[in-house]
C-alpha positions in Angstrom: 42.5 -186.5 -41.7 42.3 -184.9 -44.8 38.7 -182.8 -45.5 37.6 -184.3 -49.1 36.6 -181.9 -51.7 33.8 -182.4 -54.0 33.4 -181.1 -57.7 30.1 -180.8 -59.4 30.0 -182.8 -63.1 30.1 -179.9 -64.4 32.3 -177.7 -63.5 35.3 -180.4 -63.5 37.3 -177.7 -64.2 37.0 -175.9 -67.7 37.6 -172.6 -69.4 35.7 -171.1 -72.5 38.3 -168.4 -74.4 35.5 -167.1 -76.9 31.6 -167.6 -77.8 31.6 -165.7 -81.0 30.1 -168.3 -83.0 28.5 -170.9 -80.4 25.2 -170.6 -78.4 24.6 -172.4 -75.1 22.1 -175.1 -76.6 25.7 -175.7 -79.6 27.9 -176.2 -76.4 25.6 -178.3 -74.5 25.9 -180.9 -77.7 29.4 -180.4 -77.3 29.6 -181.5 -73.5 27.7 -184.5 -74.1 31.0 -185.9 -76.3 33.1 -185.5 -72.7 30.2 -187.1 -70.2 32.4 -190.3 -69.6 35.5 -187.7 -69.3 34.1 -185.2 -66.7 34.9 -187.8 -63.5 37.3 -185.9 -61.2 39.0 -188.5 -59.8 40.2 -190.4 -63.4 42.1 -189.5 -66.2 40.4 -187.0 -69.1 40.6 -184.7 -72.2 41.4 -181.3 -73.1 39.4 -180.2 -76.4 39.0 -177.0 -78.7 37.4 -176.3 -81.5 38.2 -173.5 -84.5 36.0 -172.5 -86.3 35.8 -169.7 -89.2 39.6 -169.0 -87.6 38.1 -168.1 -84.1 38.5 -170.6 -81.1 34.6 -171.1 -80.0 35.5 -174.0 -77.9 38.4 -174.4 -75.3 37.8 -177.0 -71.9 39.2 -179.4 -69.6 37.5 -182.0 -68.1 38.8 -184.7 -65.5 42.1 -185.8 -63.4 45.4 -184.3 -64.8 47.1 -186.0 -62.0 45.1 -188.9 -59.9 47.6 -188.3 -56.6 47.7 -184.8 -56.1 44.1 -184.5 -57.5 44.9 -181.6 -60.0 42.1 -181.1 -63.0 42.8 -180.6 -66.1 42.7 -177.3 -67.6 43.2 -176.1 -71.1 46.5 -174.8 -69.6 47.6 -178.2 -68.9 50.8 -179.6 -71.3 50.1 -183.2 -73.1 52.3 -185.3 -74.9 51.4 -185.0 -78.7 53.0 -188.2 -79.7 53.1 -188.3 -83.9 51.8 -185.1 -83.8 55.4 -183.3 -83.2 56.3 -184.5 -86.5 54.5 -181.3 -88.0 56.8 -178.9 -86.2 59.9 -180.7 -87.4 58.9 -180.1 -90.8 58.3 -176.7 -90.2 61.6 -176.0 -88.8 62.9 -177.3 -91.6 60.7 -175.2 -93.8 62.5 -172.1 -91.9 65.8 -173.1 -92.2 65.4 -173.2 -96.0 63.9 -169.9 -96.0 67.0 -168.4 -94.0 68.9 -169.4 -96.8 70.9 -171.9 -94.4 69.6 -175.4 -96.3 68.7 -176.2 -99.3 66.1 -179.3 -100.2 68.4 -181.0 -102.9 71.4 -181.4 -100.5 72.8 -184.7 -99.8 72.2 -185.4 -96.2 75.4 -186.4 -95.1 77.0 -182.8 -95.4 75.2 -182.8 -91.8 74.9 -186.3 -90.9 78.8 -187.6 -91.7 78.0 -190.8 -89.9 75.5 -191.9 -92.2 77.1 -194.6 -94.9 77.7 -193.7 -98.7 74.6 -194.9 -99.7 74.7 -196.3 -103.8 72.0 -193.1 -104.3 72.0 -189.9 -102.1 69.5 -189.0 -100.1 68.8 -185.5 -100.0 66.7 -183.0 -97.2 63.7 -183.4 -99.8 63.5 -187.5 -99.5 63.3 -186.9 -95.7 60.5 -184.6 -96.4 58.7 -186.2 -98.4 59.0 -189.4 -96.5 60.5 -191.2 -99.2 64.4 -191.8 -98.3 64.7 -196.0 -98.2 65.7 -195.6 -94.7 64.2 -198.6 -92.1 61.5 -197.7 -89.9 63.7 -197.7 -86.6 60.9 -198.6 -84.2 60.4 -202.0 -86.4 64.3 -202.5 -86.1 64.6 -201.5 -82.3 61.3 -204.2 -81.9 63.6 -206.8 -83.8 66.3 -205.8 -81.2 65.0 -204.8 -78.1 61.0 -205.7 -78.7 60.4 -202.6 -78.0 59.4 -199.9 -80.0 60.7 -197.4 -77.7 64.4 -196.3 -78.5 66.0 -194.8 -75.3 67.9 -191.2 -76.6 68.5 -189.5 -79.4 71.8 -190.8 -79.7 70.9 -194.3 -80.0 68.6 -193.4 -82.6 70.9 -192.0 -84.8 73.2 -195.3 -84.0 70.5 -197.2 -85.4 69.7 -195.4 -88.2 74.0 -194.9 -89.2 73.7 -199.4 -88.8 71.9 -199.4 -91.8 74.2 -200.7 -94.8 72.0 -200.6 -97.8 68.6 -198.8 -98.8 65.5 -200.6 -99.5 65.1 -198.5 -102.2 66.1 -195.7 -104.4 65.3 -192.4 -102.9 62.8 -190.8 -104.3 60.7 -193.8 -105.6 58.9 -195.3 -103.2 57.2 -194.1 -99.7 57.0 -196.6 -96.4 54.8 -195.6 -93.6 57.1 -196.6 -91.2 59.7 -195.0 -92.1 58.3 -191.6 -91.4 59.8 -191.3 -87.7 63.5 -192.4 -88.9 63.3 -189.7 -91.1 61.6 -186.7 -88.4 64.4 -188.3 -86.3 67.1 -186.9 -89.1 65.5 -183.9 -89.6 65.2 -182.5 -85.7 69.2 -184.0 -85.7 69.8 -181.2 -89.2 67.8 -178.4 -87.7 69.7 -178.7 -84.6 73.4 -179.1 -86.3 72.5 -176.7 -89.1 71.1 -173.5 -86.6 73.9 -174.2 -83.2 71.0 -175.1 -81.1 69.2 -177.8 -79.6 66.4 -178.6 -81.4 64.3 -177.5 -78.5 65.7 -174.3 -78.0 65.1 -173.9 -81.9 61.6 -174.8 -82.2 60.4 -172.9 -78.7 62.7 -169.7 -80.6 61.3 -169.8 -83.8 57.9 -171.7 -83.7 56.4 -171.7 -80.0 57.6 -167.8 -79.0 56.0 -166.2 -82.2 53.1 -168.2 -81.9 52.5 -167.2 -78.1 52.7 -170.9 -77.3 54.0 -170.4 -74.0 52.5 -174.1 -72.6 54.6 -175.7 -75.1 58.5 -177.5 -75.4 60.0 -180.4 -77.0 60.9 -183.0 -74.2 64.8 -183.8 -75.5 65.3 -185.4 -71.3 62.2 -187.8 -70.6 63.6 -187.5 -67.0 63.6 -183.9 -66.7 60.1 -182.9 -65.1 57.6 -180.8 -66.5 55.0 -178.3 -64.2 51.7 -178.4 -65.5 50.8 -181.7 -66.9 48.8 -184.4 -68.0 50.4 -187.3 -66.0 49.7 -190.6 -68.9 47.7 -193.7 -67.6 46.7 -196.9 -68.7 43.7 -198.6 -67.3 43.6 -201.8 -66.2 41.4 -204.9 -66.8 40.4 -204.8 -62.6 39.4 -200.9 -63.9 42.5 -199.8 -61.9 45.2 -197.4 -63.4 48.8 -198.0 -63.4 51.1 -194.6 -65.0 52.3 -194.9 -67.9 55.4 -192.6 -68.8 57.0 -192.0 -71.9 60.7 -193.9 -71.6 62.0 -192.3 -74.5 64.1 -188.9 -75.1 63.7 -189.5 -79.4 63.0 -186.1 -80.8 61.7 -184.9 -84.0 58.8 -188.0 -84.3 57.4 -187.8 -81.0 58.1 -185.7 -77.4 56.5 -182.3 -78.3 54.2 -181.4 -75.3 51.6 -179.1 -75.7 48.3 -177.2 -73.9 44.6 -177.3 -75.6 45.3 -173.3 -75.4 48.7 -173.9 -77.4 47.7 -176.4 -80.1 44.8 -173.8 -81.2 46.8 -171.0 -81.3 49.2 -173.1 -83.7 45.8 -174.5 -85.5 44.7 -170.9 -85.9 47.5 -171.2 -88.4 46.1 -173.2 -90.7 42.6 -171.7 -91.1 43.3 -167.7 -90.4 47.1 -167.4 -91.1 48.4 -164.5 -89.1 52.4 -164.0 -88.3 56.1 -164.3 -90.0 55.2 -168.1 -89.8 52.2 -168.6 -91.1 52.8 -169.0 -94.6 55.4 -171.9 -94.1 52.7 -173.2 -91.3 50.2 -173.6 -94.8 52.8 -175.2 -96.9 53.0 -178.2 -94.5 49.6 -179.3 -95.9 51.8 -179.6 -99.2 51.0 -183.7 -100.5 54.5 -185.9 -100.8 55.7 -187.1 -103.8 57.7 -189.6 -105.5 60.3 -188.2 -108.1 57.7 -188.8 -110.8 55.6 -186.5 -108.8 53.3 -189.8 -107.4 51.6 -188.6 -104.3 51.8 -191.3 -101.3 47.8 -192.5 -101.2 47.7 -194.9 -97.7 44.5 -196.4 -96.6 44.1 -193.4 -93.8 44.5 -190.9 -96.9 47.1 -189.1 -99.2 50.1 -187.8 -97.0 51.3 -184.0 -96.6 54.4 -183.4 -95.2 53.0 -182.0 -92.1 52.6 -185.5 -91.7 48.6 -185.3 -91.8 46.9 -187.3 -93.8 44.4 -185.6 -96.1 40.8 -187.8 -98.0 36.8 -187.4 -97.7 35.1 -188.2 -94.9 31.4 -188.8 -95.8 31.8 -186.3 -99.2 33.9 -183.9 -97.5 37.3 -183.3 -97.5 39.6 -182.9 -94.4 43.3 -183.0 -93.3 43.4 -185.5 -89.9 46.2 -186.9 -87.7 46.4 -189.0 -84.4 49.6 -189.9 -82.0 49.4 -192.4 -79.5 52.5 -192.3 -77.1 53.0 -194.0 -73.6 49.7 -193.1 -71.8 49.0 -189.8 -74.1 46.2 -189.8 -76.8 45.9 -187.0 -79.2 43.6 -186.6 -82.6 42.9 -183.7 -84.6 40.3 -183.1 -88.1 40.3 -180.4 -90.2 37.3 -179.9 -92.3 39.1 -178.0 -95.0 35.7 -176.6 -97.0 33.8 -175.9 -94.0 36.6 -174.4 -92.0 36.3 -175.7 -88.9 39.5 -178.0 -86.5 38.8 -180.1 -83.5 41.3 -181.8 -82.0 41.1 -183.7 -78.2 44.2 -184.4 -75.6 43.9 -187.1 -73.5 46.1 -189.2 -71.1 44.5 -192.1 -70.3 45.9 -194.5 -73.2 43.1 -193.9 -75.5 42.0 -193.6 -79.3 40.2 -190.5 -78.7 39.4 -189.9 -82.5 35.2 -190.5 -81.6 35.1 -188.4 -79.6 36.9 -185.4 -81.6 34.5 -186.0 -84.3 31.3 -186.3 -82.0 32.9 -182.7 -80.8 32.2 -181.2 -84.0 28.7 -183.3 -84.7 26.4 -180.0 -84.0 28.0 -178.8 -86.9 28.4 -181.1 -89.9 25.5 -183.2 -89.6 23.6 -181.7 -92.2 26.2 -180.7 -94.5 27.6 -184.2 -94.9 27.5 -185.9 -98.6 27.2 -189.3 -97.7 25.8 -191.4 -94.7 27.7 -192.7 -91.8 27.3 -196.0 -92.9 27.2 -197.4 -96.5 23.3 -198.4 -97.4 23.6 -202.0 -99.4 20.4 -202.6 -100.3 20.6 -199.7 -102.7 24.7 -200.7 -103.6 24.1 -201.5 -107.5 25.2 -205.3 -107.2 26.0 -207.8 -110.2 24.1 -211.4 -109.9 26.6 -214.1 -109.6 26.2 -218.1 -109.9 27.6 -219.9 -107.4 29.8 -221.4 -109.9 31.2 -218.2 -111.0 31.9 -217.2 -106.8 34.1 -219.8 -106.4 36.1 -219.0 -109.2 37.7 -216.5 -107.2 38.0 -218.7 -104.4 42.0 -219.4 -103.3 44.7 -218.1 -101.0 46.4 -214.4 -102.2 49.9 -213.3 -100.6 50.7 -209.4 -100.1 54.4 -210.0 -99.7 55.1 -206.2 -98.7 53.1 -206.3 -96.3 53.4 -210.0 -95.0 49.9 -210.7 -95.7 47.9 -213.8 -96.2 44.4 -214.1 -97.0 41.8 -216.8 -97.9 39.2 -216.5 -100.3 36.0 -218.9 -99.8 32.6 -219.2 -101.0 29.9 -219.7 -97.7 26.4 -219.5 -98.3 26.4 -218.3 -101.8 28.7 -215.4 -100.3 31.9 -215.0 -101.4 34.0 -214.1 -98.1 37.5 -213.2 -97.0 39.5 -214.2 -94.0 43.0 -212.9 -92.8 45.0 -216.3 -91.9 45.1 -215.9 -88.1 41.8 -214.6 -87.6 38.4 -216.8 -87.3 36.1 -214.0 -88.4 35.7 -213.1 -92.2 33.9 -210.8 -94.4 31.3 -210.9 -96.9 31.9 -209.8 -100.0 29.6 -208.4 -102.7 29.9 -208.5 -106.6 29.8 -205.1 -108.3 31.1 -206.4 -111.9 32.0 -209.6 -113.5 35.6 -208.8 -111.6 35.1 -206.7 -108.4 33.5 -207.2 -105.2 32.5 -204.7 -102.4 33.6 -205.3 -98.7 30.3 -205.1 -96.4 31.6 -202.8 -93.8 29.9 -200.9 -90.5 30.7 -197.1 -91.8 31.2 -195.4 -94.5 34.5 -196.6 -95.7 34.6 -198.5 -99.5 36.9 -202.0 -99.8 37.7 -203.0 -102.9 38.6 -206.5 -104.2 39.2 -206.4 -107.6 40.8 -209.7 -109.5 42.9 -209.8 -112.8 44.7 -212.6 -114.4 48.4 -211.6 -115.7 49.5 -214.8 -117.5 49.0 -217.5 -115.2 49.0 -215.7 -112.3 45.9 -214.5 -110.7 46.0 -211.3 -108.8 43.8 -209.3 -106.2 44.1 -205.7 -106.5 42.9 -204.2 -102.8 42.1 -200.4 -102.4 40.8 -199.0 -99.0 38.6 -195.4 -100.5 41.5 -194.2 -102.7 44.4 -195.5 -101.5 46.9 -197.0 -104.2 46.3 -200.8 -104.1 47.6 -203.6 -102.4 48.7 -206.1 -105.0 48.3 -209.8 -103.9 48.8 -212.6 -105.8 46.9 -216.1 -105.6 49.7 -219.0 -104.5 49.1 -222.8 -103.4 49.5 -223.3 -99.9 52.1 -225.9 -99.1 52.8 -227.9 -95.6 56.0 -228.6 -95.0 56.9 -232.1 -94.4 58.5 -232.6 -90.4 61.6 -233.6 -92.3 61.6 -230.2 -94.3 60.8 -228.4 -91.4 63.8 -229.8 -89.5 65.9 -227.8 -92.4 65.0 -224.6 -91.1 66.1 -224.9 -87.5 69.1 -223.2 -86.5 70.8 -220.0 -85.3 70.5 -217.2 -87.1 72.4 -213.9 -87.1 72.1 -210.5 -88.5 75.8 -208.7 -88.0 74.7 -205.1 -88.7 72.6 -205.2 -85.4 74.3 -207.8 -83.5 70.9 -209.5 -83.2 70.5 -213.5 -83.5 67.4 -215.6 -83.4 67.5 -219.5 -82.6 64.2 -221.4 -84.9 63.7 -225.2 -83.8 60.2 -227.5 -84.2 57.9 -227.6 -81.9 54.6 -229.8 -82.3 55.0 -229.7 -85.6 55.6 -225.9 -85.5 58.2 -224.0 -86.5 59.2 -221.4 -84.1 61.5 -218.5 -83.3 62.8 -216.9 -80.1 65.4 -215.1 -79.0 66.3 -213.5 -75.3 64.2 -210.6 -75.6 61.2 -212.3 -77.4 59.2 -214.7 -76.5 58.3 -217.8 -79.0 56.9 -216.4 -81.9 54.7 -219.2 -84.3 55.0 -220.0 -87.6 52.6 -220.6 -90.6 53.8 -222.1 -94.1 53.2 -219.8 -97.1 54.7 -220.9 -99.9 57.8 -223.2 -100.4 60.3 -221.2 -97.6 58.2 -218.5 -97.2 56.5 -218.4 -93.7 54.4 -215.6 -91.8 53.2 -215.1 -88.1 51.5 -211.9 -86.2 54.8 -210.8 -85.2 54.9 -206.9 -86.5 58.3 -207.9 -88.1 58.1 -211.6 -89.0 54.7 -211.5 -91.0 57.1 -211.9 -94.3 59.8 -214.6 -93.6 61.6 -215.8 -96.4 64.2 -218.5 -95.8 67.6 -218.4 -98.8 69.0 -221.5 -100.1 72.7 -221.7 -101.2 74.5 -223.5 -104.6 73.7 -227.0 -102.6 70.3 -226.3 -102.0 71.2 -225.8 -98.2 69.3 -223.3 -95.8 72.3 -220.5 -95.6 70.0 -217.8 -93.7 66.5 -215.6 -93.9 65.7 -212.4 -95.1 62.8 -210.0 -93.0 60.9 -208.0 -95.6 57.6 -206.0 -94.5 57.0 -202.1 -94.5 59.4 -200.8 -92.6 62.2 -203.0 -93.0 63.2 -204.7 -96.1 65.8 -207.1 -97.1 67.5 -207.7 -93.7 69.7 -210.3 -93.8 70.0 -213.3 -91.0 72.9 -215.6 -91.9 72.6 -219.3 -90.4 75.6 -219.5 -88.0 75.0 -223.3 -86.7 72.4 -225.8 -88.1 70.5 -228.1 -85.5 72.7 -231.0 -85.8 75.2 -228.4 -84.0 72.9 -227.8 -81.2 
């Protein structure tokens, strides 16, 4: 029988590399972010915090693996999920400093199997995240539904399928699209330098950095010493593992220790090294050809792939990556130079607590308050009359989006279409309204009328609005609904879909999905919850005849599904 060791709370296992800025009362605040992380026996964090470009906090707390009962260290490697995207744009930052790329260069002079687009896309669209590539999680979800693409190899087959852009380079951004594109770039850096993309990035990013915890994973079967093992909990509070299934490189698969990622987040706040000028350009915004900067409702995008806008007044770069059972966040409060990021492996958002890590510090230098105060929110009196004006049903089409507009109370409100909760809104002007919220975030609903066509113009703090337009809701006769059912196939991905009625319902599945449920829009235009078929739109041919579907949402636009045999063929 084995003899069971016990660990004292607090000493589950940490390391503190420097004090030169912290006092024991400042790290006590600290350790009360991690209380629900310091249980031995369950999965944890790893944390550190810069500040002034010296590391004053650096510990472990909790199980890095639950069977062999090994703790968590700052040494121990985690799985930084969207967080390797930063050092494939830095390696591609050093190969065009070698001399060995250049931004303006089609790339097809290093990816041959990629089609002859219409427009060429060039090393600065992937860059800048704004090529007109699909997302190829969204189109391996269509596929497979699964967002997880196997190897590298398939990703590139998936990305080469691809027969038309959804837009000109250059013009437009997509979130989703930001992983086909770290995809290309790791595939250039590797075919451009004669080396994997591993052996580049641990040659020219990871060894001059002294990063010696740190790879890129290009085998998800090959097995690492020295880390974080990824769980899930369960509902019965068990844990079940949860590996990452996927060798994809360039978006995801960089592991990395606490002790690593602030030596590479030294970087960024104390630049020191032959790298550390490239590592400060990665905070460079993207832009659009007409020099547009990509403005999302998390902030405006670098091409680090951080995301940069105020939090409470101040101003800070931030990123998160959740992959398999790994959790990782990092903020960068840019004015008060100070980082904090948090490692987890227990299937978590663990953004809280890297902000609660940092608390001691910003407290009192914040501008605004954690949450907005609206009973001193300058309102505009509104007759009941004047509410329901606004009242209807607005369609986001690029984001497969309806809403409903209602007055409740004397309040106007809004409500997503598959969710029984809404929101109160509050008038600001004769045309805007204010979202009332829990923190300090602004919503704005502000209405226009273009012709005949009433439209809602939606902005999250600063982001660039969401454009939706008022439409009358229509419900589809059973007759008309009959028209719909059918098989349908896209050729490009060898992917087909069978839609037939149920209850009254029109429905979709396939082998790999399971029914997916319908709601009318407009006249053959349909949504669901489905991440991909939230904007269905069903074309008509010369006869009026149902001849397919096309999927357009962020990520994927204007796929084509041809009708290959009606119902009556069924």
């Amino acid at each position: 029988m084995k003899k069971r060791i016990t660990i004292p709370l607090l000493t589950t296992l940490f390391t503190i590399l420097g004090y030169s800025q912290i006092n024991p009362i400042q790290e006590a605040e600290i350790d009360k972010a991690f209380e629900e992380w310091k249980d031995a026996s369950k999965p944890g964090m790893s944390a550190g915090i810069i500040k002034d470009g010296e590391i004053i906090y650096l510990k472990g707390f909790g199980s890095a693996n639950m069977e062999t009962k090994s703790l968590i260290t700052p040494q121990t490697k985690f799985q930084l999920g969207e967080l390797s995207k930063q050092f494939t744009s830095l390696a591609i930052l050093i190969l065009e400093e070698q001399g060995k790329i250049t931004r303006n260069e089609d790339i097809r002079k290093y990816l041959p199997e990629l089609p002859e687009y219409r427009n060429k896309i060039t090393i600065s669209h992937l860059l800048n995240h704004s090529s007109g590539l699909y997302g190829i999680n969204k189109i391996n979800t269509i596929i497979n539904n699964s967002e997880s693409i196997s190897t590298q190899a398939k990703a590139l087959e998936l990305i080469a399928a691809q027969k038309t852009l959804s837009f000109k380079p250059g013009t437009d951004f997509s979130f989703h699209e930001s992983v086909t594109e770290s995809v290309l770039m790791a595939e250039i850096v590797s075919r451009t330098s004669g080396q994997s993309f591993a052996n580049f990035v641990k040659a020219n990013i990871f060894d001059p950095l002294g990063m010696k915890n740190s790879l890129i994973k290009d085998d998800h079967e090959t097995i690492l010493t020295n880390v974080a093992e990824p769980y899930q909990k369960e509902e019965d509070n068990g844990y079940k593992n949860r590996k990452v299934s996927s060798s994809v490189i360039g978006a995801i698969n960089a592991y990395c220790s606490a002790e690593d990622l602030a030596k590479w987040y030294l970087n960024f706040s104390k630049p020191n090294g032959t790298i550390a000028h490239l590592i400060q350009k990665l905070d460079t915004p993207v832009e659009l050809t007409n020099g547009e900067k990509f403005s999302y409702y998390w902030g405006d995008m670098a091409i680090g792939r951080e995301f940069t806008h105020p939090e409470r007044g101040l101003p800070i770069f931030w990123n998160f990556g959740l992959q398999g059972g790994y959790g990782a966040n990092v903020f960068r409060y840019v004015d008060q130079n100070i980082i904090s990021f948090v490692l987890g492996n227990s299937n978590q958002y663990n953004g809280s607590v890297a902000m609660n890590t940092i608390a001691p510090f910003l407290e009192d230098l914040y501008l605004l308050p954690p949450v907005i105060d609206y009973t001193v929110l300058k309102t505009k009196k509104m007759s009941v009359k004047k509410l329901k004006s606004f009242e209807g049903h607005y369609w986001f089409k690029k984001a497969g989006y309806a809403s409903k507009l209602f007055v409740k109370n004397d309040t106007l409100r809004s409500q997503w279409m598959f969710s029984k909760r809404s929101q109160k809104l509050v008038p600001l002007s004769d045309n805007t309204f204010q979202a009332i919220g829990t923190n300090e975030d602004v919503r704005l609903f502000k209405f226009k009328k273009e012709g005949n066509v009433r439209k809602l113009f939606f902005t999250y703090n600063e982001s660039k609005p969401d454009i939706m337009e008022k439409y009358d809701p229509v419900k589809p006769s059973n007759e008309s609904l009959q028209s719909y059912a059918g098989i349908y196939y896209n050729e490009t991905y060898a992917t087909l879909f069978s839609f037939y009625i149920e209850k009254g319902q029109l429905m979709a599945r396939n082998l790999n999905h399971k029914s997916i449920k319908f709601e009318p829009v407009k006249t053959d235009i349909f949504t669901s919850t489905s991440t991909f078929f939230n904007a269905l739109e069903f074309l008509r041919d010369e006869s009026n005849e149902i001849k397919g579907f096309t999927i357009d949402t962020d990520g994927v636009h204007k796929l084509v599904f041809e009708k290959v045999l009606s119902v009556e063929g069924l």
